[in-house]
N, C-alpha and C positions, 0 to 999 in steps of 0.2 A: 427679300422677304416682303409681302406683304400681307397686312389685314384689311379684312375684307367684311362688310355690314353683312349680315345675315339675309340681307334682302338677295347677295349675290348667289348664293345656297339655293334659297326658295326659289328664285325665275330661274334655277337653272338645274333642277333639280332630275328635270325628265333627261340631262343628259350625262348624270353619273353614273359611271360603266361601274366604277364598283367603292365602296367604301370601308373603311377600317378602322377600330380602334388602335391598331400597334402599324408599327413600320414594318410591312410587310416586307421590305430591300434589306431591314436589319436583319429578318429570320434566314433569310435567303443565302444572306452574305455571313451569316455565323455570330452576331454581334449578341445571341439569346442561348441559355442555355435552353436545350430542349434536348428529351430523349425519341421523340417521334419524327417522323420524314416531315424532314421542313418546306417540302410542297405540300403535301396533304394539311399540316398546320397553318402554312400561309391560305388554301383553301377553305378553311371555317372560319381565318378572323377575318376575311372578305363576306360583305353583304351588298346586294344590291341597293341601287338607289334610293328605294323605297324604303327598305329597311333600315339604311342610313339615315334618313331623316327624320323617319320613326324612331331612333336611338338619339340623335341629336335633340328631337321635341321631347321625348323623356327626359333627359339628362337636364334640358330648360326649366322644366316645373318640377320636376323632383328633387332637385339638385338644389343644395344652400348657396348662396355665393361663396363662402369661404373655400366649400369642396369644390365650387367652378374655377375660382383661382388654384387652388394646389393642383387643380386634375392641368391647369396651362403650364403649373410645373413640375408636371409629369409624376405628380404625389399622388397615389390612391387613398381613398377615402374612402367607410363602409358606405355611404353613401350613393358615391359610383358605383363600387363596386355590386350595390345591388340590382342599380340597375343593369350594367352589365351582364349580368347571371340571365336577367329577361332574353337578351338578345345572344349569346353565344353559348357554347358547348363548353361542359367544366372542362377539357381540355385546353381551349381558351382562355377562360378565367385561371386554371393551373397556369397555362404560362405567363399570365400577367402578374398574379400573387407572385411566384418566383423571382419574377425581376424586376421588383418594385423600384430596385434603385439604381433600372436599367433607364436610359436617357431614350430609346428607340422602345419604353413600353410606355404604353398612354399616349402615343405621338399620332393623335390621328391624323387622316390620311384620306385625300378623294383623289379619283382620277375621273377626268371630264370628257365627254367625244367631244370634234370640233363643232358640234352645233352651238357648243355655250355662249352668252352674249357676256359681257363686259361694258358697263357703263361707267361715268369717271363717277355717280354716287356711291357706287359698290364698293369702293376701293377708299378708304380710310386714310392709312398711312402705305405708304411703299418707302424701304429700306434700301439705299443705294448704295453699294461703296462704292468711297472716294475715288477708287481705282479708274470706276466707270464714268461718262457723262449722261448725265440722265436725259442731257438736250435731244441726245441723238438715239437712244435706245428708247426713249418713250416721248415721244417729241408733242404726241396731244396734251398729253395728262401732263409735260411739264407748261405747255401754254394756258393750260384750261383751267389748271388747279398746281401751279409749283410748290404749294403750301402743304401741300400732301404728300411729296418727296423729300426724304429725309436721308441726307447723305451721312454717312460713318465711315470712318477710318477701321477695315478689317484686322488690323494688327491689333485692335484691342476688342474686338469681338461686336456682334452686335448684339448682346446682352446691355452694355454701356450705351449703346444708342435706344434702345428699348423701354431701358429703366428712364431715361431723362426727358 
């Protein structure tokens, strides 16, 4: 896992193919209750690029910190939630009230084309487990900044690496 400065977002913005407030793989794969075709539902919580960032820059100034922490765990707020309502279909907003204390709603979600760039500023912390070497799977970012990879022991989750 990694976090990533918002600066990585904004320069690379022109190359999000599409973006999501919910985990669109959870609806797919059945992890949501829903009564409508779960492609056409995965199709309205997807927005393009633009719109994604447009929903992220709302959610920035409109949003208290306290609702930007619960929304990272995965807690709706009316807060969100009204922004929310700006950007999607009350079908949408129905399936996120629904499972509010679904772990795969709130879970946003980008996917990138290869043109995006990656600098070692972008990239905050990166989350390795132990399992892996991070020498060899990311050999710049560990010479350039090793102080940014943070190794965890998977058998106790990386919640435990996250919180500390």
């Amino acid at each position: 896992m990694a976090i990533f400065s918002p600066d990585f977002l904004h320069m690379n913005s022109e190359s999000i193919i599409f973006g999501s407030p919910i985990d669109t793989g959870g609806i797919a794969f059945g992890f949501f209750e829903i009564d409508d075709d779960p492609e056409a539902i995965i199709e309205e919580c997807k927005c393009d690029g633009q719109k994604f960032m447009a929903l992220l820059s709302a959610l920035s100034v409109s949003v208290g910190p306290e609702a930007i922490q619960n929304l990272y765990r995965h807690h709706l707020s009316n807060e969100v939630l009204d922004v929310l309502k700006v950007f999607f279909s009350s079908a949408v907003i129905d399936l996120i009230c629904r499972n509010r204390a679904n772990p795969h709603s709130l879970l946003f979600e980008f996917s990138l084309d290869a043109s995006y760039a990656l600098a070692e500023d972008h990239i905050h912390k990166l989350f390795v487990p132990n399992t892996l070497d991070p020498r060899r799977i990311f050999p710049q970012l560990h010479l350039a900044a090793p102080h940014k990879i943070v190794s965890f022991n998977p058998k106790y989750g990386i919640e435990h690496a996250v919180s500390h």
